[in-house]
C-alpha positions in Angstrom: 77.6 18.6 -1.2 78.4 16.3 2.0 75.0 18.8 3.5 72.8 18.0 0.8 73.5 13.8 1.2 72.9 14.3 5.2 69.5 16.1 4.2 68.1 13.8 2.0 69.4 10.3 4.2 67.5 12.2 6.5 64.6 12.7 4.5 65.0 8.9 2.8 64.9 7.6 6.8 61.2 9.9 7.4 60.2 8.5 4.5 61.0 4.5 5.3 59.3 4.5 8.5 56.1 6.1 7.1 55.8 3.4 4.3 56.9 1.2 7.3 54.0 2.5 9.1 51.6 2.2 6.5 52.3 -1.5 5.4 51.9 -2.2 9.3 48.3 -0.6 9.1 47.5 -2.3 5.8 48.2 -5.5 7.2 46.6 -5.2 10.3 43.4 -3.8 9.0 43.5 -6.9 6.5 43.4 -8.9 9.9 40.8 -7.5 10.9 38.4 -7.5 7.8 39.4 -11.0 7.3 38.5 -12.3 10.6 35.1 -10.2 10.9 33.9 -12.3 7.5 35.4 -15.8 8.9 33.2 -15.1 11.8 30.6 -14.2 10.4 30.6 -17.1 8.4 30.6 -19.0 11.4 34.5 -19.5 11.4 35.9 -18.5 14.5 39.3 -17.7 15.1 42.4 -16.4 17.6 44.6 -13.7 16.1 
């Protein structure tokens, strides 16, 4: 029993830092898209 807990905290970990991951690529890709249309609307800005 004690195996099968370490095997799936172990999976449950793999699993946070890939939704981790993607929430970090979601957000910056958001950045990016939304500066590429401020600028193109003539809005310039640092991030």
């Amino acid at each position: 029993m004690l195996k099968e807990i370490e095997r799936i905290n172990r999976r449950l970990g793999r699993i946070e830092r890939t939704v981790e991951k993607l929430a970090i690529d979601v957000e910056e890709e958001a950045r990016s898209f939304i500066k590429h249309h401020l600028e193109n609307a003539g809005i310039h800005v640092d991030a």
